[in-house]
FIKE-688389 format. One record per atom (N, C-alpha, C, CB): x, y, z. Coordinates in steps of 0.001 Angstrom, whole numbers, padded with zeros to 6 digits, always signed. Glycine has a CB too. Example, Ala and Ser with C-alpha at 12.3 -4.5 7.8 and 13.67 -1.06 7.14 Angstrom:
2
+013190-005690+007800/+012300-004500+007800/+013200-003300+007800/+011308-004473+009046/+012850-002250+007080/+013670-001060+007140/+012900+000030+007870/+014084-000598+005725/
***
This chain:
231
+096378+072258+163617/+095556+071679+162552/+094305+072528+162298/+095153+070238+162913/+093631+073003+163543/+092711+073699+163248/+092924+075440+162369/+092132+073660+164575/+094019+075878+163268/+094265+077104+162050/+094366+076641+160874/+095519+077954+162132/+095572+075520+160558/+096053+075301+158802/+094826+075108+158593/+097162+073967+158129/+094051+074006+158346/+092234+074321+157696/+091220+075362+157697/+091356+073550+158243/+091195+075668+158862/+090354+077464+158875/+091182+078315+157526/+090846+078680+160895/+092121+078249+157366/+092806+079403+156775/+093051+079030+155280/+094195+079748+157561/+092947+077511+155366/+092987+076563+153634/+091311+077249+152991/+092868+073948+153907/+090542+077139+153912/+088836+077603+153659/+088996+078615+153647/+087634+077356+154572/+089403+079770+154250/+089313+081319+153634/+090365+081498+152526/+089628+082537+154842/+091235+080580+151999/+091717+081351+151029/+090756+080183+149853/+093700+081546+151010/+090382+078917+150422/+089460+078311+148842/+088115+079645+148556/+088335+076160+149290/+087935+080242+149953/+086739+081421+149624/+087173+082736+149568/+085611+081503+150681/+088101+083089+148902/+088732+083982+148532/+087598+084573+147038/+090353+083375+148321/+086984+085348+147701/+086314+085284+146012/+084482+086629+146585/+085622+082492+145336/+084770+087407+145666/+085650+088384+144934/+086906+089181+145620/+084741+089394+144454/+088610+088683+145444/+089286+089597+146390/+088913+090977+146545/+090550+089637+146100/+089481+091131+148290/+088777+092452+148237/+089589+092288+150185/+086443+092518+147711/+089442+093354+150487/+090154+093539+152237/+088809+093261+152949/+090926+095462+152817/+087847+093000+152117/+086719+092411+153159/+087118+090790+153407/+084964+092548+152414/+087330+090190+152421/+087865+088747+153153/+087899+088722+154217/+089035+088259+152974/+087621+087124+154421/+088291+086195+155847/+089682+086059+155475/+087604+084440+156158/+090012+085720+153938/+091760+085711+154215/+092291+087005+154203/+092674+084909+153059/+092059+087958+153656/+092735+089616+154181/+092859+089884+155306/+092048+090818+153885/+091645+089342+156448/+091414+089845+157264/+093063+088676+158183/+089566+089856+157557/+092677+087550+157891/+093682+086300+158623/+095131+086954+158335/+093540+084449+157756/+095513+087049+157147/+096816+087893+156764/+097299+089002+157856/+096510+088711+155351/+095882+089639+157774/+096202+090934+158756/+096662+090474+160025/+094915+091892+159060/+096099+089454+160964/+096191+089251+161720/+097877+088573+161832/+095047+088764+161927/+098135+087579+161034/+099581+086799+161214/+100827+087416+160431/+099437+085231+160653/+100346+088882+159944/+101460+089697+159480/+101778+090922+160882/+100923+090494+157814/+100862+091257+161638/+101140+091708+162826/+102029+091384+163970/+100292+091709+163169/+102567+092269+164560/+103588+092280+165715/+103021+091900+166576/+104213+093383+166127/+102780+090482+167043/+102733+089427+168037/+103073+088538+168296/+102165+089104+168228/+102855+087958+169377/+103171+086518+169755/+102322+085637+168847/+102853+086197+171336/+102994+083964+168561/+102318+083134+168276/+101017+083008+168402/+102719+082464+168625/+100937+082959+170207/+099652+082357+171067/+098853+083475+170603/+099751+082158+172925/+099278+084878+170633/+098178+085941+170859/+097572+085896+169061/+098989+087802+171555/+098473+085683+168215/+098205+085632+166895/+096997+084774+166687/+099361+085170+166158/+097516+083354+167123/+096591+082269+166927/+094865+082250+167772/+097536+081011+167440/+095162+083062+168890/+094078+083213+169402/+093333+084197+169032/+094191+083222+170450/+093545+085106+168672/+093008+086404+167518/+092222+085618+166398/+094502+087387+166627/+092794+084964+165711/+092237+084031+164711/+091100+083577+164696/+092791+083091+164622/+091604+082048+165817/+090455+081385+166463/+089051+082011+166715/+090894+081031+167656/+089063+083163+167228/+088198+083652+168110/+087748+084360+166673/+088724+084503+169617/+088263+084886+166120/+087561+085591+165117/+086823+084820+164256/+088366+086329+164393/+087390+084118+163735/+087246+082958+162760/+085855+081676+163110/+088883+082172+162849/+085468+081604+164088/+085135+080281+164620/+084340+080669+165881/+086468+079322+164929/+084330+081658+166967/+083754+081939+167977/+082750+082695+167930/+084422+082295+168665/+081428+082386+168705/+080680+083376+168729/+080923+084946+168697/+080165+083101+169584/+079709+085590+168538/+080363+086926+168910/+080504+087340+170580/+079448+088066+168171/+079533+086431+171155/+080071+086775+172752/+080838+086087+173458/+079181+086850+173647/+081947+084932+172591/+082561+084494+173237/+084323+085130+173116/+082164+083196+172993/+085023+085198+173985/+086161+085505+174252/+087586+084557+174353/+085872+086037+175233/+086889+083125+174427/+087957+081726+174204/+087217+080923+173175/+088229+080629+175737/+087665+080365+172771/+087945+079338+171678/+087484+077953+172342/+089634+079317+171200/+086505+077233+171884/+086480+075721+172286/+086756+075015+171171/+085169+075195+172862/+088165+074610+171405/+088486+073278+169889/+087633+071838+169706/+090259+072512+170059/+086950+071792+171039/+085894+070528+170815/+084707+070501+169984/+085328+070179+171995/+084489+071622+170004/+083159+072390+168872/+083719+071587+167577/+083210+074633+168558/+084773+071829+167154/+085497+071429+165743/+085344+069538+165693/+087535+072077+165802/+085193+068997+166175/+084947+067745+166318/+083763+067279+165283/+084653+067534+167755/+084162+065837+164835/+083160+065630+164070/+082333+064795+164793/+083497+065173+162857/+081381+063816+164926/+080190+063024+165338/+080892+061445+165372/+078770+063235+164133/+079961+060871+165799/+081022+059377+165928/+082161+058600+166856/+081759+059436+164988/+082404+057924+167157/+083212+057044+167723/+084657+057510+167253/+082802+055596+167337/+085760+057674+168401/+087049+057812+168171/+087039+059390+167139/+087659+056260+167412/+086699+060258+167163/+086566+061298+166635/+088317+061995+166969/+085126+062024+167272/+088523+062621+165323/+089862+063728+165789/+089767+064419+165008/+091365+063399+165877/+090786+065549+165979/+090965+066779+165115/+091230+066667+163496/+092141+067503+165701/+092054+066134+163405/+093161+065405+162546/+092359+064485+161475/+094229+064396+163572/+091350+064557+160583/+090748+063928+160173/+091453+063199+158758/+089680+064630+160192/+090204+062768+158096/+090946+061736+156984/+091163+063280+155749/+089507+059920+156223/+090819+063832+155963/+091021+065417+155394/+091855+066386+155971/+089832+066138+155414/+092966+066602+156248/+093663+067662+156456/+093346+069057+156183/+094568+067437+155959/+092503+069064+155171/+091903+070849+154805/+090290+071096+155310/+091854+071208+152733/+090268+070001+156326/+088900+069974+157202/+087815+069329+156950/+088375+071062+157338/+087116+068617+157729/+085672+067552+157617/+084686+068224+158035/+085600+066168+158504/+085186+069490+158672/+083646+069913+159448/+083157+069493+160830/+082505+069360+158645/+082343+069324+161246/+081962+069627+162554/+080745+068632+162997/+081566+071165+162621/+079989+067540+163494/+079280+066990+164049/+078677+065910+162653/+078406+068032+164867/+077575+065623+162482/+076870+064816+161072/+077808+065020+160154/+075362+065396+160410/+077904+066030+159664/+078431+066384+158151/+079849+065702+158316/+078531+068255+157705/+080681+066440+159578/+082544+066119+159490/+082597+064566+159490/+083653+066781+161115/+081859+064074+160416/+081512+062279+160511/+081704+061873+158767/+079363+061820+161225/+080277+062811+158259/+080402+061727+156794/+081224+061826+155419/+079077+061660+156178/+082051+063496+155866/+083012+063724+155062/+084351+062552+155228/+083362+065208+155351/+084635+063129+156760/+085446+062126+156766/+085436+060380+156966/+086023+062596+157493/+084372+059829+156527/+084045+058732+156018/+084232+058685+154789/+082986+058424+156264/+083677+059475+154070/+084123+059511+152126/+085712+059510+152319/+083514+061382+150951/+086438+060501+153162/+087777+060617+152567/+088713+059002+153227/+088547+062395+153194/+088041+058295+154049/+088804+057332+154525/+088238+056300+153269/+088552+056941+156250/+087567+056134+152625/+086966+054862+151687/+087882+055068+150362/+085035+054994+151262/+087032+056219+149318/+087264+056591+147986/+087912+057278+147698/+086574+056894+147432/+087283+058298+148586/+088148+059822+147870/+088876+060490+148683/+087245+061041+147333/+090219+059560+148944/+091376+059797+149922/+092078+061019+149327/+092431+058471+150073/+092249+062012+150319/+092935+063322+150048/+094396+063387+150904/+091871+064604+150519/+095418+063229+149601/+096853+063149+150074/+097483+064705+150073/+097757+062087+149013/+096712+065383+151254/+097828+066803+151971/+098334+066450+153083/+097121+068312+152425/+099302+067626+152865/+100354+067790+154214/+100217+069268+154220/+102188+067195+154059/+101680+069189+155455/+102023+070570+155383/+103673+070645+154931/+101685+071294+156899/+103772+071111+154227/+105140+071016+153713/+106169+071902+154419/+105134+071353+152276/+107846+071512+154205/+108503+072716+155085/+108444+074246+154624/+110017+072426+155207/+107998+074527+153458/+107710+075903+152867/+106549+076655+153393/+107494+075790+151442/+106127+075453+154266/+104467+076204+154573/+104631+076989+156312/+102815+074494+154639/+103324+078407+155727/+103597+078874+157280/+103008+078032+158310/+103029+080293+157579/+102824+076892+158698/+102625+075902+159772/+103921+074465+159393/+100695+075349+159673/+103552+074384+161145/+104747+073278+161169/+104575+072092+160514/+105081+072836+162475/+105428+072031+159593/+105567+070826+158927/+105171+069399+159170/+106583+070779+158810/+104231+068701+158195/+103688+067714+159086/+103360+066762+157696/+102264+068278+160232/+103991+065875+158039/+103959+064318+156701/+102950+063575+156378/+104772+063055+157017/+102273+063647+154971/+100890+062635+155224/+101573+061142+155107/+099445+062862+153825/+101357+060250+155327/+101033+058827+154574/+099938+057951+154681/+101915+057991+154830/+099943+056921+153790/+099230+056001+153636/+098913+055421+154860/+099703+055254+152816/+100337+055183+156285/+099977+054282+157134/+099482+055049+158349/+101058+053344+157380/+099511+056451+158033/+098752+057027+159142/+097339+056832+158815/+099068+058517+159388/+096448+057013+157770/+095681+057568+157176/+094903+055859+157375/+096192+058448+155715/+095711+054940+157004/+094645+053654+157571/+094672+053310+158573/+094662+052476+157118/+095247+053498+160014/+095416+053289+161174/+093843+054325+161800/+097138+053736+161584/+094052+055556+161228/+092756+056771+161348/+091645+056052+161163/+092700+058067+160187/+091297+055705+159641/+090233+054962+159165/+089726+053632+160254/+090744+054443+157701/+090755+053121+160611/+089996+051715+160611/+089871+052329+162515/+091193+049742+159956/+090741+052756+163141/+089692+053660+164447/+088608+054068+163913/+090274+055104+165157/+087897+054879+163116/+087110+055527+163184/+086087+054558+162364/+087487+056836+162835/+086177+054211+161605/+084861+053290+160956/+085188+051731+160701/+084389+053930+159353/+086760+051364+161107/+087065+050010+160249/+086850+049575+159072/+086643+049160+160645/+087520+050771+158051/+087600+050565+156614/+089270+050748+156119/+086530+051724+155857/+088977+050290+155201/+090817+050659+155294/+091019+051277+153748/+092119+048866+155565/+091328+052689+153485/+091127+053568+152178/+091238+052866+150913/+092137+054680+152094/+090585+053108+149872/+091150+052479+148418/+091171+053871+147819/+090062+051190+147450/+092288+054225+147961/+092250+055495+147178/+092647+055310+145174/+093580+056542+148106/+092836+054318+144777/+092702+054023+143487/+091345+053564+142731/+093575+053142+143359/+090473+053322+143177/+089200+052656+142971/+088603+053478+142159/+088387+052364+144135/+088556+054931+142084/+087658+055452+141202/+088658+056126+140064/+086607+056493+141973/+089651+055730+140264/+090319+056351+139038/+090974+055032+137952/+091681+057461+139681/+090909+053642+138308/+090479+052781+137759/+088677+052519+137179/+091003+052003+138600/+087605+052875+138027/+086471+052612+137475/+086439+053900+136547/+085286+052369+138520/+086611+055013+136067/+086495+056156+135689/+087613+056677+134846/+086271+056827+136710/+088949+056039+134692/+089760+056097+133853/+090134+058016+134572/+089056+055615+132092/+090467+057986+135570/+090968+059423+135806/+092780+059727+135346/+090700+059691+137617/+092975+058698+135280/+094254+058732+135153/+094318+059131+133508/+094949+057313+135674/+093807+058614+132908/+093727+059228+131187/+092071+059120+130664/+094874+057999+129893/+091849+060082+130503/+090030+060440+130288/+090269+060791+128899/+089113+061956+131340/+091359+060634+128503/+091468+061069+126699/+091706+059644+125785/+093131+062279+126319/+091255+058500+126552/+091195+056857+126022/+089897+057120+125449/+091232+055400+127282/+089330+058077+125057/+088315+057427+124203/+086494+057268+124609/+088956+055997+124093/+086939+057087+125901/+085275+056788+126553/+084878+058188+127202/+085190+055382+127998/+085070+059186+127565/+084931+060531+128141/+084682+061739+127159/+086162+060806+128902/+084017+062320+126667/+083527+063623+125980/+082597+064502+126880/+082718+063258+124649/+082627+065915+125935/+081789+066623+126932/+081495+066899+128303/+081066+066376+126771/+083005+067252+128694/+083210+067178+130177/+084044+068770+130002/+084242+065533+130887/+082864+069616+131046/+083965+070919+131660/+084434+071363+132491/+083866+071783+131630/+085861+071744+132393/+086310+071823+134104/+086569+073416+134289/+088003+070798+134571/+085758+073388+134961/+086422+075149+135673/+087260+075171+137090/+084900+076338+136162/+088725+076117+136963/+089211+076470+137494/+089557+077722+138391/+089503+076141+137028/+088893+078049+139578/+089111+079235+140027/+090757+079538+140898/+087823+079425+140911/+091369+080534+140203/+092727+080086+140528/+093247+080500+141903/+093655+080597+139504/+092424+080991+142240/+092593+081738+144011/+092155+080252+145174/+090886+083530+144343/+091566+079681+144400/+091305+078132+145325/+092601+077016+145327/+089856+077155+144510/+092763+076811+146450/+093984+076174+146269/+094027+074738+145627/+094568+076137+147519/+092461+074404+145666/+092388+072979+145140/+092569+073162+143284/+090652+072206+145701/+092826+074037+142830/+093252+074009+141637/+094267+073686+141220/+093164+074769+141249/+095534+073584+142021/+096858+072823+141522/+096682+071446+141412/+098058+072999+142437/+095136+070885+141733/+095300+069516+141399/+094063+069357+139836/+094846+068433+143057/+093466+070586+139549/+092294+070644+139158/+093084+070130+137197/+091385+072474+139673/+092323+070090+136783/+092524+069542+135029/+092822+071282+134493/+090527+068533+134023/+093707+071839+133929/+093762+073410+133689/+093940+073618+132134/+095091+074165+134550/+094219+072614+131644/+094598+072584+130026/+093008+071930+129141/+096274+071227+129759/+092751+072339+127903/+092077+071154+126876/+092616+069748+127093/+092394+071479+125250/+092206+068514+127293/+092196+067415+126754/+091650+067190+125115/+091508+066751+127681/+090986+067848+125020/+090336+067651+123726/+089223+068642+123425/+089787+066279+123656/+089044+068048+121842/+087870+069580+121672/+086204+069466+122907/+087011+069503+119343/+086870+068068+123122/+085099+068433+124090/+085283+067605+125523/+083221+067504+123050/+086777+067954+125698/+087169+067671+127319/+087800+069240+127525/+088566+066112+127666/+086967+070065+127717/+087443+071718+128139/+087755+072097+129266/+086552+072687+127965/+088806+073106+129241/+089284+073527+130708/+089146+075055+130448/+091001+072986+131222/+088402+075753+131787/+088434+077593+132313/+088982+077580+133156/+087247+078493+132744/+089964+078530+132823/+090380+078944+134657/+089853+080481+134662/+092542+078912+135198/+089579+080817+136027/+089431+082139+136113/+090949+082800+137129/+087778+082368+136838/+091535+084016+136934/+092604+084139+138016/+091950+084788+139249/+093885+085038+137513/+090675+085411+139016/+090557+086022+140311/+089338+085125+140701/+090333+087747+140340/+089075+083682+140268/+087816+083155+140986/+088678+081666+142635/+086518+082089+139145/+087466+081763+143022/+088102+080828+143936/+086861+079496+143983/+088451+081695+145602/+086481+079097+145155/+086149+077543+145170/+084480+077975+144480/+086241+076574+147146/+083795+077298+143471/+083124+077185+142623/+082655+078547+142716/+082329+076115+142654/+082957+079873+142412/+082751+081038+142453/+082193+081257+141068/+083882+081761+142873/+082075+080066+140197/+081604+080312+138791/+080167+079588+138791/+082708+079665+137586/+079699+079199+140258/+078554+078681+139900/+077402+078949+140800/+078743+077401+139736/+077493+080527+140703/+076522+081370+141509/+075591+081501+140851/+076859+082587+141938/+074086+080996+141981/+072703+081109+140940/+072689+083062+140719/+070755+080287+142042/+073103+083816+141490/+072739+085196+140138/+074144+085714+139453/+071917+086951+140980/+075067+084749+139012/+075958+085331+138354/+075081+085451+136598/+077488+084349+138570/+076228+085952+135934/+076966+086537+136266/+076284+088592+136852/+077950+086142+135022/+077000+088861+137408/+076364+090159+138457/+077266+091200+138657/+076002+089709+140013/+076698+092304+139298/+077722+093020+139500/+078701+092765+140653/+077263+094137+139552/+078464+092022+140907/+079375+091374+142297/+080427+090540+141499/+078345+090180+143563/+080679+089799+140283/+081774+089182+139922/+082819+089981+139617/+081553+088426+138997/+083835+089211+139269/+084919+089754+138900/+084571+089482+137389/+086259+089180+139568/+085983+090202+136179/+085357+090398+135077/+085516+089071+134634/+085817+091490+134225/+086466+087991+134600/+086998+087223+134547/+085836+086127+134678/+088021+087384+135306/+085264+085922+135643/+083816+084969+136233/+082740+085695+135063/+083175+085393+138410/+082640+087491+135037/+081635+087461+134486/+081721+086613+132496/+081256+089095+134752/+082729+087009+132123/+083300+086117+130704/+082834+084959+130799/+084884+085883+130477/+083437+083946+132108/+083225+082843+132215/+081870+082219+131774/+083514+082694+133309/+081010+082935+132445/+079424+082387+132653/+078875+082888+130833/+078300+083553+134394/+079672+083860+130115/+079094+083507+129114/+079501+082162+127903/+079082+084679+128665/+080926+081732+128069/+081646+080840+127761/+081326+079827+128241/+082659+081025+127919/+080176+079412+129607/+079831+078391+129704/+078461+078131+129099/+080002+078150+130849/+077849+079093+129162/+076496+078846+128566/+076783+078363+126941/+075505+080348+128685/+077548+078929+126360/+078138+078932+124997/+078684+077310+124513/+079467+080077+125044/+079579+077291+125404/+079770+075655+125085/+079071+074492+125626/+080989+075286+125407/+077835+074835+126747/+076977+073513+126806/+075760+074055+125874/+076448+072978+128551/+075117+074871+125336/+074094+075142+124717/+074992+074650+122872/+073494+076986+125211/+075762+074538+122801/+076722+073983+121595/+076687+072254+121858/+078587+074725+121746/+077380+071754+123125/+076745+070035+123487/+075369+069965+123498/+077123+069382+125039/+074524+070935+123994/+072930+070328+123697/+072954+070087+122223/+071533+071487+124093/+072647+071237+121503/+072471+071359+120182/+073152+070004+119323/+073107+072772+119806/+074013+069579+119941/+074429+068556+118838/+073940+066738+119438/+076455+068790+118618/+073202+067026+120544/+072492+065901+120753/+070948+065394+119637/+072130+066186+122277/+070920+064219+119354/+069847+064248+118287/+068347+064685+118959/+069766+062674+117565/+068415+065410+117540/+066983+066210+117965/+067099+067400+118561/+066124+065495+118933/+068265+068009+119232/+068700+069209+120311/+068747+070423+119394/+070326+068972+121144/+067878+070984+120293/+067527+072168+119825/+068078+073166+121580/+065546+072092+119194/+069178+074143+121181/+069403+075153+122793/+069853+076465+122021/+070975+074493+124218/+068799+077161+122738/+069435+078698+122662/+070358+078672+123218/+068800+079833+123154/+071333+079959+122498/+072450+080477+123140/+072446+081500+124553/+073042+081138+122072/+070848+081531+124766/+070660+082393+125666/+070162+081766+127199/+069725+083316+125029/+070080+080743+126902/+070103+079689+127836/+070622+079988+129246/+070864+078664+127281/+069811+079687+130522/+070093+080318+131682/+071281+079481+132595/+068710+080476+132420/+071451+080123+133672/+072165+078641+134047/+071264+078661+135726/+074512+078685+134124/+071345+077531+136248/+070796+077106+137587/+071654+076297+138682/+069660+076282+137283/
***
């Protein structure tokens, strides 16, 4: 569990590709002539260990709290002490995240459901998930009923959370960007766009300034340059 998430996070931070990556570098490592153990421990240690340490402590990876596991209400990781505690509190309430590992995937195959996922919860905080709740209060299921405008979604396509992300227009002012070489919010760097983007991100950041300085402007009274910064 701990590799599949370490390795879900270097490829959501995949961004600008390049053989400097954490995932170039992870590739390198599990495309090499080794053993499992020696593979996985190469990883670990790289990935996650000090620089003067030589083993791996998987307890470090633990989040804060009562009944704590590896295995959290997040499969692509909660993090580590305060923070993993209150991630994986959000993902056991609202914003239940349904991954696995599928049999196509390079880790062993492993099934989410519903009745694992509230058995987890109610050990760890005694809540039991509503994972429909905000897509009834918020109409996620169809945001083109009428009550939703002026909403933009950017897509960086190297992040894996984009196969769930919105990638098409809904409408003239429910907009979708994807970038192909951006990854997890790689479009919302305070000095983009820079010479560090890709060309793709750098386009982006002018296409975004472009279409919210276009929603200001048509608010009453809105007055926005097109030159408008972003923060």
């Amino acid at each position: 569990m701990i590799i599949g998430y370490t390795f879900a996070n270097d490829n959501m931070a995949y961004y600008p590709p390049s053989s400097d990556t954490r995932l170039y570098q992870a590739c390198d490592i599990f495309s090499a002539e080794a053993t499992s153990l020696d593979k996985s421990l190469q990883f670990l240690v790289q990935s996650l260990a000090s620089k003067d340490e030589t083993c791996f402590d998987m307890s470090k990876q633990l989040p804060s709290g009562s009944n704590a596991t590896i295995s959290s209400g997040d499969w692509s990781g909660v993090g580590s002490g305060q923070q993993g505690e209150s991630w994986d509190f959000q993902t056991c309430t609202l914003l239940v995240e349904t991954i696995a590992f599928g049999p196509d995937s390079m880790f062993p195959p492993r099934e989410w459901t519903m009745e694992w996922m509230t058995n987890h919860c109610q050990s760890r905080f005694g809540v039991t998930p509503k994972p429909l709740s905000l897509v009834k209060r918020w109409y996620f299921d169809d945001l083109t009923h009428g009550k939703h405008s002026n909403i933009l979604f950017t897509n960086g396509l190297n992040d894996g959370w984009s196969v769930s992300g919105i990638q098409t227009n809904l409408s003239s002012s429910l907009v979708a960007l994807n970038f192909p070489n951006g990854a997890h919010h790689s479009d919302l760097s305070h000095q983009g766009p820079s010479d560090h983007d890709t060309a793709d991100i750098k386009e982006g950041f002018q296409q975004v300034r472009t279409i919210l300085a276009t929603w200001l402007g048509e608010l009453p009274g809105g007055r926005m340059s097109h030159n408008m910064t972003t923060s």
